[in-house]
C-alpha positions in Angstrom: -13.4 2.3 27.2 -10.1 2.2 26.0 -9.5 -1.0 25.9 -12.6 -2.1 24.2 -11.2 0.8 21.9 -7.9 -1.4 21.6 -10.1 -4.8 21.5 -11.9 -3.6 18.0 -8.8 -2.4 16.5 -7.1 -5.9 17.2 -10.3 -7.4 15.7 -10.8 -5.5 12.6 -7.1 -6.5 11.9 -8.3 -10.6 11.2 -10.4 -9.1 8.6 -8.2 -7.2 6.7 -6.0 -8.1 3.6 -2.6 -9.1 4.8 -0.6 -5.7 3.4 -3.1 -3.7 4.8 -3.2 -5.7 7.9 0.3 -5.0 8.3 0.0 -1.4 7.7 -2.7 -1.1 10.1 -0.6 -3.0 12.7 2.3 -0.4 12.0 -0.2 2.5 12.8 -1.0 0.2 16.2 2.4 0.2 17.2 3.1 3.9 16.5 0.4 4.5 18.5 1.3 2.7 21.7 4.5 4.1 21.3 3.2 6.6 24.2 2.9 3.6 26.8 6.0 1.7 27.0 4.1 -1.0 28.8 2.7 -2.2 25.9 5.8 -2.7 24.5 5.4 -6.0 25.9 2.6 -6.2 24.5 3.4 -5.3 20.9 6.4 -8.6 21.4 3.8 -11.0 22.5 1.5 -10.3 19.8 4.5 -11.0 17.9 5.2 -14.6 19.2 1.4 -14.9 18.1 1.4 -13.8 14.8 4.2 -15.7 13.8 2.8 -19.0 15.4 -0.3 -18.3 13.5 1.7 -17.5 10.2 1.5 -13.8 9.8 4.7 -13.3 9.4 5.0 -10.1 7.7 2.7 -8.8 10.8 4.6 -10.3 13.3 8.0 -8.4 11.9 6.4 -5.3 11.9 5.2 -5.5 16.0 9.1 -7.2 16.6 10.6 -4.4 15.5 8.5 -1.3 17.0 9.0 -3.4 19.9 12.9 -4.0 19.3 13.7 -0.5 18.5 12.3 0.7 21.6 13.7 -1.6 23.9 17.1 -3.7 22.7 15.8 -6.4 25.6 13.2 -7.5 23.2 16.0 -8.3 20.4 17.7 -10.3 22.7 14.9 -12.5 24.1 13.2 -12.9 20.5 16.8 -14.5 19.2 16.4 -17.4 21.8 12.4 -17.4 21.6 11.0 -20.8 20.1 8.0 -18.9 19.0 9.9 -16.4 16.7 11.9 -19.1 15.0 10.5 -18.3 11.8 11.8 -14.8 12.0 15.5 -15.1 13.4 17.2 -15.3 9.6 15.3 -11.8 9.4 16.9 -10.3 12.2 19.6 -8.3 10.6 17.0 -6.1 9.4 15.4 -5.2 12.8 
């Protein structure tokens, strides 16, 4: 149940205006902040985002994910994926 719970959050994000969409996702990553697992998660989501050009989304799961775990910072400076984010690094 909780994971079609998770799977209709995901989905109403594609349908939301993009500042909202990125508010919502912050709310997300709070919320998983319970279960460090999906910290990996939150990073992955991440590489997708910013392939797809949600780039203002993608910051926001980075850096939940970053602050939790300094590992994550490390990998996303040598992660093809997250190219388009690496100038904005200083601020996560």
């Amino acid at each position: 149940m909780r994971a079609l719970t998770s799977l209709l959050l995901l989905l109403s994000l594609c349908f939301t205006a993009p500042q909202a969409r990125a508010e919502s996702v912050a709310v997300e990553a709070i919320a998983s902040l319970a279960d460090p697992a999906k910290l990996a998660t939150l990073y992955n989501l991440a590489c997708y985002e910013c392939q797809l050009g949600e780039l203002e989304v993608a910051k926001v799961r980075l850096s939940y994910a970053c602050k939790l775990d300094k590992t994550y910072r490390v990998l996303a400076l040598d992660d093809e994926d997250l190219k388009p984010l690496w100038d904005s690094f200083i601020e996560l």
